[in-house]
PyMOL Python script that loads the backbone (N, CA, C, O; Angstrom):
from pymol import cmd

cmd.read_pdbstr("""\
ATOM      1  N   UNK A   1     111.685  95.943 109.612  1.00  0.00           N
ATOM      2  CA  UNK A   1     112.015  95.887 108.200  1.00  0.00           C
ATOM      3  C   UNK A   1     111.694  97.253 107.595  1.00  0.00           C
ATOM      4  O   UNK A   1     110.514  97.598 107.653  1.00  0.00           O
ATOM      5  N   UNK A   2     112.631  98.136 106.983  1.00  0.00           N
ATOM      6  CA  UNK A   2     112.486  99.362 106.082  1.00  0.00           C
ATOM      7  C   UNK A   2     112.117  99.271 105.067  1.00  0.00           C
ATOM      8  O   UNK A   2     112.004  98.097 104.717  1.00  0.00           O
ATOM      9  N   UNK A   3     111.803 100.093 104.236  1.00  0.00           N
ATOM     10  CA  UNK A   3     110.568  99.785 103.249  1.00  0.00           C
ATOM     11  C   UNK A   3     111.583  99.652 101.900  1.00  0.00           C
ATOM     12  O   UNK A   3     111.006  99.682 100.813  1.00  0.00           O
ATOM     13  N   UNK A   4     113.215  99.491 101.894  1.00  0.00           N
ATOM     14  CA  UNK A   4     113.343  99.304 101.029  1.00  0.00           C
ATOM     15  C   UNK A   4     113.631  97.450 101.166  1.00  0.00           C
ATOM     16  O   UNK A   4     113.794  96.633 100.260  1.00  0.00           O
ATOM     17  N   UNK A   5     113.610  97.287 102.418  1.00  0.00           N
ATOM     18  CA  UNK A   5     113.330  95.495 102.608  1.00  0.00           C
ATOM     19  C   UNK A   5     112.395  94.674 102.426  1.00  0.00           C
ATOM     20  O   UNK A   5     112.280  93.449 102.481  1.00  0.00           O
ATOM     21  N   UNK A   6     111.492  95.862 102.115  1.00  0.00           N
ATOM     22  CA  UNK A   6     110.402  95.483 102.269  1.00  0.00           C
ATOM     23  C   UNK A   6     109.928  94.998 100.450  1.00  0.00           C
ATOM     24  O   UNK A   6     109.420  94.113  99.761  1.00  0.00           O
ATOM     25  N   UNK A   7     110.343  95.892 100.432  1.00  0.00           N
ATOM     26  CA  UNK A   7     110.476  95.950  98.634  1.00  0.00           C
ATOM     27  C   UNK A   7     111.275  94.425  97.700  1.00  0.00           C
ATOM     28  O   UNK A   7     111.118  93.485  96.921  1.00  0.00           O
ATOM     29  N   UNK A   8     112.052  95.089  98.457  1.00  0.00           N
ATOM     30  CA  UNK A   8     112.993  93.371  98.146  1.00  0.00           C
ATOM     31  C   UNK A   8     112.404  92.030  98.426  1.00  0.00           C
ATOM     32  O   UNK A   8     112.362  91.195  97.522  1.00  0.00           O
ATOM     33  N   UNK A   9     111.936  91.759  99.645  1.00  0.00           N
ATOM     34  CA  UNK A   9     111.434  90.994 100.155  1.00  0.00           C
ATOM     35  C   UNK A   9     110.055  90.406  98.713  1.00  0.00           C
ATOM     36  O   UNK A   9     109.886  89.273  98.264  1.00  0.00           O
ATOM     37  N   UNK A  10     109.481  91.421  98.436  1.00  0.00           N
ATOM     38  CA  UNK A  10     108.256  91.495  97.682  1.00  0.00           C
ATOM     39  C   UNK A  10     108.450  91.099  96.178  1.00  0.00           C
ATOM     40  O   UNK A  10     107.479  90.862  95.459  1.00  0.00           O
ATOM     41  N   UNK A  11     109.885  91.029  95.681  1.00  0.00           N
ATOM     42  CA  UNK A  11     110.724  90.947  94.365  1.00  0.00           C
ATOM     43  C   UNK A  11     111.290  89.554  94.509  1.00  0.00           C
ATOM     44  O   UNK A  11     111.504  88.878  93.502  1.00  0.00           O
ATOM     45  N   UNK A  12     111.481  89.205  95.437  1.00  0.00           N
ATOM     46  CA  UNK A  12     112.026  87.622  95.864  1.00  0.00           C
ATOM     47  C   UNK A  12     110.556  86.822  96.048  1.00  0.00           C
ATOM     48  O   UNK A  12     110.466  85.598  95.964  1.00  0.00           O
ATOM     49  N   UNK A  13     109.751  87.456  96.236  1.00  0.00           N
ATOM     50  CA  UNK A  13     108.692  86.722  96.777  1.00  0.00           C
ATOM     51  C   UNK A  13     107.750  85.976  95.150  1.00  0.00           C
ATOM     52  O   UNK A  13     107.517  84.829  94.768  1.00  0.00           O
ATOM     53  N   UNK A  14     107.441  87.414  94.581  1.00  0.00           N
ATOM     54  CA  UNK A  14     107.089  87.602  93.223  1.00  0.00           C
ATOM     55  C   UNK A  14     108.149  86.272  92.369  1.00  0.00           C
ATOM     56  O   UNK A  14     107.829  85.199  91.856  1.00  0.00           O
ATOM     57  N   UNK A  15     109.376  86.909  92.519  1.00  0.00           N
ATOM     58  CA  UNK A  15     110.103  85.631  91.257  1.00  0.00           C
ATOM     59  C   UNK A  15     110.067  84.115  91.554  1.00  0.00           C
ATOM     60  O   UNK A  15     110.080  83.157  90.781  1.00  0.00           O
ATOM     61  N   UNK A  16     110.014  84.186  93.069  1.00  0.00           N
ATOM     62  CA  UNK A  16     109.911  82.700  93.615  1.00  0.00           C
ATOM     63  C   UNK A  16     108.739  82.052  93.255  1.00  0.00           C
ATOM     64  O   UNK A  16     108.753  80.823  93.179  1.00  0.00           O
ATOM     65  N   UNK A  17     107.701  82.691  93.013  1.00  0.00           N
ATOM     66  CA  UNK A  17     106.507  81.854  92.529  1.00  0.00           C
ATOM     67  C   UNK A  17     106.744  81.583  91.464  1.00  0.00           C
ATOM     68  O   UNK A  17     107.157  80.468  91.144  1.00  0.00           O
ATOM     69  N   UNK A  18     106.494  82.759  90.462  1.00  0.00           N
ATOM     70  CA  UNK A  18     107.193  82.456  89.073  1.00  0.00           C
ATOM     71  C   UNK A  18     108.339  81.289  88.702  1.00  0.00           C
ATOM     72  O   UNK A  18     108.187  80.418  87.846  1.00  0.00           O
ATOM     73  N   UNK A  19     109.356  81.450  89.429  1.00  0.00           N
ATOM     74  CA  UNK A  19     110.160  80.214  88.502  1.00  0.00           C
ATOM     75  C   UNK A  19     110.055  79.051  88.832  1.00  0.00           C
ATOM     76  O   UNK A  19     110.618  78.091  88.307  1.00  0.00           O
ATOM     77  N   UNK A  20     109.012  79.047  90.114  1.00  0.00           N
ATOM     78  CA  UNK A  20     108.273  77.595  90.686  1.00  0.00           C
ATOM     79  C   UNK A  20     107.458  77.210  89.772  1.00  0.00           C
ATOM     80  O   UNK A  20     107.194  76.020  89.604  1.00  0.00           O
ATOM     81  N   UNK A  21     106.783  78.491  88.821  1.00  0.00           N
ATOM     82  CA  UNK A  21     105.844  77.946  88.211  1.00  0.00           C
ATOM     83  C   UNK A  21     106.730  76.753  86.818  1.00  0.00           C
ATOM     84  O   UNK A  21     106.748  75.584  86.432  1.00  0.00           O
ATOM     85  N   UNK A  22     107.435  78.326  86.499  1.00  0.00           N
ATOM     86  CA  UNK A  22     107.928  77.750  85.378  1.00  0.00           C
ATOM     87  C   UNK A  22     108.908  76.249  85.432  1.00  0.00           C
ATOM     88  O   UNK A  22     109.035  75.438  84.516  1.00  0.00           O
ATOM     89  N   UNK A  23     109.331  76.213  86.371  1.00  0.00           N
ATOM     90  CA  UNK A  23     109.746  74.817  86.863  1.00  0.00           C
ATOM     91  C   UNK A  23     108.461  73.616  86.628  1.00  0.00           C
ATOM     92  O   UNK A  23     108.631  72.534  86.066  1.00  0.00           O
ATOM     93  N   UNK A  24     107.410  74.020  87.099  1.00  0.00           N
ATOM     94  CA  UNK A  24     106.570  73.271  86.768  1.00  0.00           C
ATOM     95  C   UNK A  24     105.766  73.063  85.271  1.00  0.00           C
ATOM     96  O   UNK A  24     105.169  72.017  85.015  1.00  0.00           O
ATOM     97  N   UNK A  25     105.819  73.898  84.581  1.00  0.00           N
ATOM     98  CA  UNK A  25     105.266  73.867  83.340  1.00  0.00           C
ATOM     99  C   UNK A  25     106.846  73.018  82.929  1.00  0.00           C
ATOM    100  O   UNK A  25     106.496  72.089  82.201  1.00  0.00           O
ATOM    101  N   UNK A  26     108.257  72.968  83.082  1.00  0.00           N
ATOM    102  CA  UNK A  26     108.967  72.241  81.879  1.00  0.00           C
ATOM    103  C   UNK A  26     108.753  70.606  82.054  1.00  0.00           C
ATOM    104  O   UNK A  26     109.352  69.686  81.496  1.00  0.00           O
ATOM    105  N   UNK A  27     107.606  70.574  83.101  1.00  0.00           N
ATOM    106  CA  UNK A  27     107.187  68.949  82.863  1.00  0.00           C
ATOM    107  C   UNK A  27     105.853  68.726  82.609  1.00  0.00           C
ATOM    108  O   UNK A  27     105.512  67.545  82.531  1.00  0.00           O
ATOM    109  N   UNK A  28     104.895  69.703  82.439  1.00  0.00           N
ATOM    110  CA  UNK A  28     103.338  69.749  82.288  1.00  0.00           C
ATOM    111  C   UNK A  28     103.039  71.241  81.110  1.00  0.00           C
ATOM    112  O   UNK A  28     102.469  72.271  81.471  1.00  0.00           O
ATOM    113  N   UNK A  29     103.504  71.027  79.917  1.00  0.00           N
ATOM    114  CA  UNK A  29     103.723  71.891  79.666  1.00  0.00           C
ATOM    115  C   UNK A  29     102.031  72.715  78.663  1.00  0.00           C
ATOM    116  O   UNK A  29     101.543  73.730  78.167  1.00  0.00           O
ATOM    117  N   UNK A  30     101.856  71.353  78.944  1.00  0.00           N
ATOM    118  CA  UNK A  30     100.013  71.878  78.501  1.00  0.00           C
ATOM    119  C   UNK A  30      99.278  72.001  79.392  1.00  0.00           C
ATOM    120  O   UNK A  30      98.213  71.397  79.268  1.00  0.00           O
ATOM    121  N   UNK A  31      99.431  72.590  80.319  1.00  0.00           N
ATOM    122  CA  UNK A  31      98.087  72.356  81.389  1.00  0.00           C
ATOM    123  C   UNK A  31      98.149  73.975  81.729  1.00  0.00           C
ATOM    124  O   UNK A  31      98.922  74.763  82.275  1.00  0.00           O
ATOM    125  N   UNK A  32      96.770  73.987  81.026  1.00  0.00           N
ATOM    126  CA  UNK A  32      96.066  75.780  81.311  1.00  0.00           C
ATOM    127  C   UNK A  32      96.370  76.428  82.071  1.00  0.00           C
ATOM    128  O   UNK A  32      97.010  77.453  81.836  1.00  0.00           O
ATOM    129  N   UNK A  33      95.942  75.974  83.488  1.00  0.00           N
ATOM    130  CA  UNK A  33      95.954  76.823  84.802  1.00  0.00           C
ATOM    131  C   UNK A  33      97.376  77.101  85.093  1.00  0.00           C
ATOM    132  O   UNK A  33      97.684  78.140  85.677  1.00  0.00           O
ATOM    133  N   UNK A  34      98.253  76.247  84.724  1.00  0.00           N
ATOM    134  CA  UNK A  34      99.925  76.961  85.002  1.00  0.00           C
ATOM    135  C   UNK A  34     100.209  77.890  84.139  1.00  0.00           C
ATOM    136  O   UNK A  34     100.913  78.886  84.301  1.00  0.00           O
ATOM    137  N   UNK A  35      99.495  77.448  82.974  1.00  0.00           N
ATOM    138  CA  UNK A  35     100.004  78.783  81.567  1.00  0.00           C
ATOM    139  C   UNK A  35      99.494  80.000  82.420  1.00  0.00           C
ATOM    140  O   UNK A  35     100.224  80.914  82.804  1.00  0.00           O
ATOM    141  N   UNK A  36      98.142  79.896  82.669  1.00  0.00           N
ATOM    142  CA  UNK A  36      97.490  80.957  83.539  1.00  0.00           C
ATOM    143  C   UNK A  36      98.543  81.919  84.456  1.00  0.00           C
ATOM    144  O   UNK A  36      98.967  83.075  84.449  1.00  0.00           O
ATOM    145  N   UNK A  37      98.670  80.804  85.169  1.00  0.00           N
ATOM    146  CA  UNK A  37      99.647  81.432  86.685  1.00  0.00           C
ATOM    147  C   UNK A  37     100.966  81.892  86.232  1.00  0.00           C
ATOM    148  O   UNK A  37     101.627  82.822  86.694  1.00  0.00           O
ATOM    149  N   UNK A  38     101.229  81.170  85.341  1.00  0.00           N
ATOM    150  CA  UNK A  38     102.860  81.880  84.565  1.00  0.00           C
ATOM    151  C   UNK A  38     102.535  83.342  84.369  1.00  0.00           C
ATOM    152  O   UNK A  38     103.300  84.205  84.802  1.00  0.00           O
ATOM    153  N   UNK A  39     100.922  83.778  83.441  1.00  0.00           N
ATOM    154  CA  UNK A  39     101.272  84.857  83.107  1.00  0.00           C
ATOM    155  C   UNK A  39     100.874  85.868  84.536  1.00  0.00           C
ATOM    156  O   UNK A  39     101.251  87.023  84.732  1.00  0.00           O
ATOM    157  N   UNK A  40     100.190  85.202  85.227  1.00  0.00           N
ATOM    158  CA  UNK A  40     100.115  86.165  86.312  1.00  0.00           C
ATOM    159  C   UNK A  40     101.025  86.729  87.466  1.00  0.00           C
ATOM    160  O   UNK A  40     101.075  87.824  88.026  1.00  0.00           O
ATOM    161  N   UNK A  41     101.691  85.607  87.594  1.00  0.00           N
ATOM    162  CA  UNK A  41     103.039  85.795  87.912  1.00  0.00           C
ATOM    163  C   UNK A  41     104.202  86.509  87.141  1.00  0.00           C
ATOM    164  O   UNK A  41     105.049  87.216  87.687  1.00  0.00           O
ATOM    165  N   UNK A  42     104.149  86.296  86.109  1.00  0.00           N
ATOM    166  CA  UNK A  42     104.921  87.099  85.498  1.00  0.00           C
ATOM    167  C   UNK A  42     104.978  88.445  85.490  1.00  0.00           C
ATOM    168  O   UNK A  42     105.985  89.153  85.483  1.00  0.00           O
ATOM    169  N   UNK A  43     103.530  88.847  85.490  1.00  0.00           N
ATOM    170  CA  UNK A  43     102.756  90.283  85.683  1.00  0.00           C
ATOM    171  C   UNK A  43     103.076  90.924  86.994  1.00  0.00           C
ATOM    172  O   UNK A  43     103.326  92.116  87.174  1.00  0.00           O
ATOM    173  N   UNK A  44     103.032  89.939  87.914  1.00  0.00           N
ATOM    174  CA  UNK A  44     103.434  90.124  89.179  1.00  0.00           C
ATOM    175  C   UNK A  44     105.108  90.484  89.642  1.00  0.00           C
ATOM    176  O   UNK A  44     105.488  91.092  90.642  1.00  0.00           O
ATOM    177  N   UNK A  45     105.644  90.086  88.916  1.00  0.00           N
ATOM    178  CA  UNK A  45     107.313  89.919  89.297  1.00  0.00           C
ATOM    179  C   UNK A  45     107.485  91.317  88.467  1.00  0.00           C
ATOM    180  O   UNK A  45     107.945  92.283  89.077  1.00  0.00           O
ATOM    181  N   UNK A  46     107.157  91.436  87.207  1.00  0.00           N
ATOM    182  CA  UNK A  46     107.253  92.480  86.668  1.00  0.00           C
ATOM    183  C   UNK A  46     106.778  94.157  87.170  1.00  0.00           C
ATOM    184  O   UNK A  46     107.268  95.274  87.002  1.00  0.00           O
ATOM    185  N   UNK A  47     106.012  93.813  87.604  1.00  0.00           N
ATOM    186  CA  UNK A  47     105.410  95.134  88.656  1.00  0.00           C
ATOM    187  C   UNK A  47     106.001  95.432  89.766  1.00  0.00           C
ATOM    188  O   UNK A  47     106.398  96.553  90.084  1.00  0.00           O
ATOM    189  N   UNK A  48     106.100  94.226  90.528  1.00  0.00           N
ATOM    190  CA  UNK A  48     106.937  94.454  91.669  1.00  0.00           C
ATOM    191  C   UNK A  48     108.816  94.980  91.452  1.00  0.00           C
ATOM    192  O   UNK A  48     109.473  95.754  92.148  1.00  0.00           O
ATOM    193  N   UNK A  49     109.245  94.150  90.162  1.00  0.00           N
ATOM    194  CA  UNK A  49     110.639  94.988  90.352  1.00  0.00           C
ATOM    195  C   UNK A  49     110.489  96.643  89.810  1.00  0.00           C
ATOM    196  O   UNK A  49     111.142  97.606  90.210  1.00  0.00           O
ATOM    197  N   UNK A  50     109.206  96.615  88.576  1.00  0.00           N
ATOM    198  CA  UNK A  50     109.551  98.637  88.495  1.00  0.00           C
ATOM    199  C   UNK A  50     109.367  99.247  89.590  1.00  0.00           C
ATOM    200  O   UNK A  50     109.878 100.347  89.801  1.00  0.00           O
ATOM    201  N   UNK A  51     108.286  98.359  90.821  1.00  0.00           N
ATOM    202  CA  UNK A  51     108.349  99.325  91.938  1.00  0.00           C
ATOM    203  C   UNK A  51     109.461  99.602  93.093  1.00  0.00           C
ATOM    204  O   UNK A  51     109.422 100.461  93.973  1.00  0.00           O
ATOM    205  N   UNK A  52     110.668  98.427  92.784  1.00  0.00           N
ATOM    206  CA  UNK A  52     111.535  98.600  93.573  1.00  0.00           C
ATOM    207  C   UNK A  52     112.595  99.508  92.690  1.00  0.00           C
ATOM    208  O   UNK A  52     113.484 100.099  93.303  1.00  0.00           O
ATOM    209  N   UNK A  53     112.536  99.584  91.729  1.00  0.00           N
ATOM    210  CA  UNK A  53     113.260 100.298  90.486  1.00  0.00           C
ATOM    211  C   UNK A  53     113.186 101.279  90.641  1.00  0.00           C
ATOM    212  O   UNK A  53     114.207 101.826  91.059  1.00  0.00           O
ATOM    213  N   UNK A  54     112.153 101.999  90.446  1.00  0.00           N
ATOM    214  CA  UNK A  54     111.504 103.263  90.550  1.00  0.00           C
ATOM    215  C   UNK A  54     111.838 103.899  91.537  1.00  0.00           C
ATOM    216  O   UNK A  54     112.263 105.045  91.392  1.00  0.00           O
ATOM    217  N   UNK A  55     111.721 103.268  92.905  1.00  0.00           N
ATOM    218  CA  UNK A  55     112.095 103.705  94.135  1.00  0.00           C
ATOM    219  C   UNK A  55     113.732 103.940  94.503  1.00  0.00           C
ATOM    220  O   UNK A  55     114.270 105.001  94.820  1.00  0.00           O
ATOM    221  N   UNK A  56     114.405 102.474  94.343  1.00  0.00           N
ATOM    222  CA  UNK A  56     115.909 102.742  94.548  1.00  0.00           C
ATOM    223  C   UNK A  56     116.258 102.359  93.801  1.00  0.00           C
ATOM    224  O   UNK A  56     116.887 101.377  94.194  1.00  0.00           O
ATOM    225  N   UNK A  57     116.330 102.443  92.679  1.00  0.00           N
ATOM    226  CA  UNK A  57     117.167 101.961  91.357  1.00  0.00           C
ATOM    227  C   UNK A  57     117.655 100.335  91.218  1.00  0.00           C
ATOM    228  O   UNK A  57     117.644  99.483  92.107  1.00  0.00           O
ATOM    229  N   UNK A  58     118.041 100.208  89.956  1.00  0.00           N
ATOM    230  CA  UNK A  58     118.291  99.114  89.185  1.00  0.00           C
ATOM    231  C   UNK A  58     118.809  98.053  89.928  1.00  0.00           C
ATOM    232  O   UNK A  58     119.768  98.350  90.640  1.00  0.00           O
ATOM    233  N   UNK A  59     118.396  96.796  89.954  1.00  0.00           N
ATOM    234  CA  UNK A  59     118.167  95.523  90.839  1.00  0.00           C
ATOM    235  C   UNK A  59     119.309  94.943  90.168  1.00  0.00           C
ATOM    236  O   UNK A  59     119.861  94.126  90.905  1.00  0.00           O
ATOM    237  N   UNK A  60     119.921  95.076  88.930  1.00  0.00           N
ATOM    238  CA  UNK A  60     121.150  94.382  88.180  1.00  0.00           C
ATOM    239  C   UNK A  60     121.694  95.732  87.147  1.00  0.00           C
ATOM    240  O   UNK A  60     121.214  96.855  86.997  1.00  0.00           O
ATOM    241  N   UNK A  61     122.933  95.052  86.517  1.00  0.00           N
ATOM    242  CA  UNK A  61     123.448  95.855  85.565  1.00  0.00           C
ATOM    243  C   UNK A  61     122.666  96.104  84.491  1.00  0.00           C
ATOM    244  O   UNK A  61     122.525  97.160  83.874  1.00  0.00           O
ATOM    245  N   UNK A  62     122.138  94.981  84.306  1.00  0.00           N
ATOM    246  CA  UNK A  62     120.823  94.672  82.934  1.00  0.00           C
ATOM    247  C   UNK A  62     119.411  95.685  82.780  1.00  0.00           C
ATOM    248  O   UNK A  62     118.469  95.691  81.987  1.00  0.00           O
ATOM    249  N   UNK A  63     119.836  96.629  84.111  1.00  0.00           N
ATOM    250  CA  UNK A  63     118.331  97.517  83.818  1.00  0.00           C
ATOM    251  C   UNK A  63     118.521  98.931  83.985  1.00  0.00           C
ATOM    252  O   UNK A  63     117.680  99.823  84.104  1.00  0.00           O
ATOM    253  N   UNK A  64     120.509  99.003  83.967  1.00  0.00           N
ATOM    254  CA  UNK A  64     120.680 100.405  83.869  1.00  0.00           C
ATOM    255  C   UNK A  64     120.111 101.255  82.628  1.00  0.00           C
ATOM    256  O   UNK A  64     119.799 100.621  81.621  1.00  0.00           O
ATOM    257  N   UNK A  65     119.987 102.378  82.636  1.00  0.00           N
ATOM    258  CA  UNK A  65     119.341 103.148  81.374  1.00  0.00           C
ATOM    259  C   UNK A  65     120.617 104.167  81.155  1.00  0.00           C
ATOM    260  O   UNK A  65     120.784 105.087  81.955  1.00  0.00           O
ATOM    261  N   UNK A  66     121.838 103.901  79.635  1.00  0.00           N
ATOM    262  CA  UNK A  66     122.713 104.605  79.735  1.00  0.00           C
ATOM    263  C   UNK A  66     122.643 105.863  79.941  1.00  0.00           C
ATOM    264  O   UNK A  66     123.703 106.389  80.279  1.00  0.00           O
ATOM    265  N   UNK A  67     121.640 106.594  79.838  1.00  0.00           N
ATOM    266  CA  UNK A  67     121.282 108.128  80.428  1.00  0.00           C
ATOM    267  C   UNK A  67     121.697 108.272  81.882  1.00  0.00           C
ATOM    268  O   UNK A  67     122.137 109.385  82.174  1.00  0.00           O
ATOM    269  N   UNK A  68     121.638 107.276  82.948  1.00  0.00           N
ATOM    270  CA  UNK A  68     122.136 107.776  83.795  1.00  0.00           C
ATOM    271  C   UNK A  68     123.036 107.827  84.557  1.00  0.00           C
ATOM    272  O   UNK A  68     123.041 107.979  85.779  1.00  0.00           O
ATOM    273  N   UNK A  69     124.235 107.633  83.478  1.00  0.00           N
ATOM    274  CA  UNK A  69     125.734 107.533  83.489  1.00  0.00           C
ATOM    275  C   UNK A  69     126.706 106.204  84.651  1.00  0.00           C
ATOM    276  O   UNK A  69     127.889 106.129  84.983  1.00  0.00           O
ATOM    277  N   UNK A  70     125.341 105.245  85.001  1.00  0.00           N
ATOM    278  CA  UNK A  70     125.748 104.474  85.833  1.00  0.00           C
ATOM    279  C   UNK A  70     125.899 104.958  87.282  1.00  0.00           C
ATOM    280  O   UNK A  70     126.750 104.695  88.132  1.00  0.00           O
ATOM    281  N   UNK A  71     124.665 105.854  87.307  1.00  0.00           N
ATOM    282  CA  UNK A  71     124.771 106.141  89.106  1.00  0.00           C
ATOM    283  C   UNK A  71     124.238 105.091  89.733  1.00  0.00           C
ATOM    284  O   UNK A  71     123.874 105.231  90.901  1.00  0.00           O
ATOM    285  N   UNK A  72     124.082 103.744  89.016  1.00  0.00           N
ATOM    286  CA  UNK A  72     123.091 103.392  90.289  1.00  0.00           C
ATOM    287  C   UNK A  72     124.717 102.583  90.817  1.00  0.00           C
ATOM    288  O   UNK A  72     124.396 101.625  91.520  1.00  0.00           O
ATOM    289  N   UNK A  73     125.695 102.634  90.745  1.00  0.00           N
ATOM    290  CA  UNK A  73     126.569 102.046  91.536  1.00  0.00           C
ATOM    291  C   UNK A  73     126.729 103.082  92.823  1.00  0.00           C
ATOM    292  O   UNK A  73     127.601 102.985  93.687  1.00  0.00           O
ATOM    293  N   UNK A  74     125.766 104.024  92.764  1.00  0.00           N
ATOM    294  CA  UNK A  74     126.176 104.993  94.233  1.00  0.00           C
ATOM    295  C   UNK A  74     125.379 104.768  95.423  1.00  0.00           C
ATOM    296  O   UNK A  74     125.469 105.282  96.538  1.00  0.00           O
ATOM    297  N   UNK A  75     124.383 103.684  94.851  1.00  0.00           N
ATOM    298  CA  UNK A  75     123.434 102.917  95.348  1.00  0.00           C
ATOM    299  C   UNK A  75     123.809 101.949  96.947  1.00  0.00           C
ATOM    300  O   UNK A  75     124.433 100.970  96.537  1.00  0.00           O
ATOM    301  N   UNK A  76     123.727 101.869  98.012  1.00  0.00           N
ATOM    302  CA  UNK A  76     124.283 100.550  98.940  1.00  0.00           C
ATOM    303  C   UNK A  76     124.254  99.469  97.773  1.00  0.00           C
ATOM    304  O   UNK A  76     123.493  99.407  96.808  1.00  0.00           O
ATOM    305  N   UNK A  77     125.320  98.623  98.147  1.00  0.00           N
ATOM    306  CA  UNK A  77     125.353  97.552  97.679  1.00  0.00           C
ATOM    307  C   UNK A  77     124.558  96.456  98.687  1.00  0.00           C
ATOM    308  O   UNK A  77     124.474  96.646  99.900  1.00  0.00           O
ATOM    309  N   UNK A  78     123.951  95.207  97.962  1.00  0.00           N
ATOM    310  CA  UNK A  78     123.789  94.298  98.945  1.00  0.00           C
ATOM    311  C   UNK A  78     124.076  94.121 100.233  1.00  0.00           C
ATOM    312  O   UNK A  78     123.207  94.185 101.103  1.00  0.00           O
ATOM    313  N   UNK A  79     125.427  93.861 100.495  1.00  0.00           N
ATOM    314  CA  UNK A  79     125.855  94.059 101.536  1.00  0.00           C
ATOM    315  C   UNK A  79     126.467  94.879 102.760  1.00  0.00           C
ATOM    316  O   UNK A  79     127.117  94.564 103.757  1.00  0.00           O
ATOM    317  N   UNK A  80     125.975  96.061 102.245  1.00  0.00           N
ATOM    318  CA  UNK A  80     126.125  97.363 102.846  1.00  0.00           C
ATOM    319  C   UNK A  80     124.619  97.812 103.664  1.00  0.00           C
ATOM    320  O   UNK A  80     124.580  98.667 104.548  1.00  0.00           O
ATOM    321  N   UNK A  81     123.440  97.056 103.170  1.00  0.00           N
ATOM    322  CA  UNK A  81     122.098  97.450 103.573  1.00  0.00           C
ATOM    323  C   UNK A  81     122.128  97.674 104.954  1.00  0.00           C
ATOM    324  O   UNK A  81     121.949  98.728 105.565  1.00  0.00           O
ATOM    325  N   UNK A  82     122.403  96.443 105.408  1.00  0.00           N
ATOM    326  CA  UNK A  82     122.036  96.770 106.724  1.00  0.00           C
ATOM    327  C   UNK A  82     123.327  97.198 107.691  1.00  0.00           C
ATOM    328  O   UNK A  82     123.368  97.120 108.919  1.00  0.00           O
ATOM    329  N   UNK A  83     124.429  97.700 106.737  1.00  0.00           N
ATOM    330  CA  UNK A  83     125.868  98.524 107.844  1.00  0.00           C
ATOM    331  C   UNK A  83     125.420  99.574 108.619  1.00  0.00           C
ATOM    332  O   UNK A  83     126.202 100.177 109.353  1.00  0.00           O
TER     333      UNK A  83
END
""", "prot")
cmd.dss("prot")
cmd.show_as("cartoon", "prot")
cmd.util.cbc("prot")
cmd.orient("prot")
């Protein structure tokens, strides 16, 4: 695994807890320790995508910065990673 799989891997990993959590709070929606884990997770997913960001650019259209004229389409696509 290359470290930009690695990265990914770590961004899937991060959101998967998270929306497990939040899946679980829309039926327990008072109970502390999930509020807890929501925000830590959240903290978590959030860190982990600027670090895949930072590294190889924008994970969706939603986090281009118009300054940079839309290079990240010069980026592999998904399915080009491992060509």
């Amino acid at each position: 695994m290359n470290e930009r799989e690695k990265a990914m891997k770590d961004v899937q990993i991060a959101d998967f807890a998270l929306i497990d959590t939040i899946l679980y709070l829309d039926t327990h929606p008072t109970d502390k320790e999930a509020l807890e884990q929501y925000d830590k997770y959240k903290k978590i997913s959030e860190d982990t995508r600027w670090r895949y960001t930072s590294k190889f650019g924008p994970l969706n259209s939603n986090m281009v910065d118009s300054s940079n004229k839309f290079d990240w389409v010069n980026n592999p696509w998904p399915w080009e990673v491992n060509a």
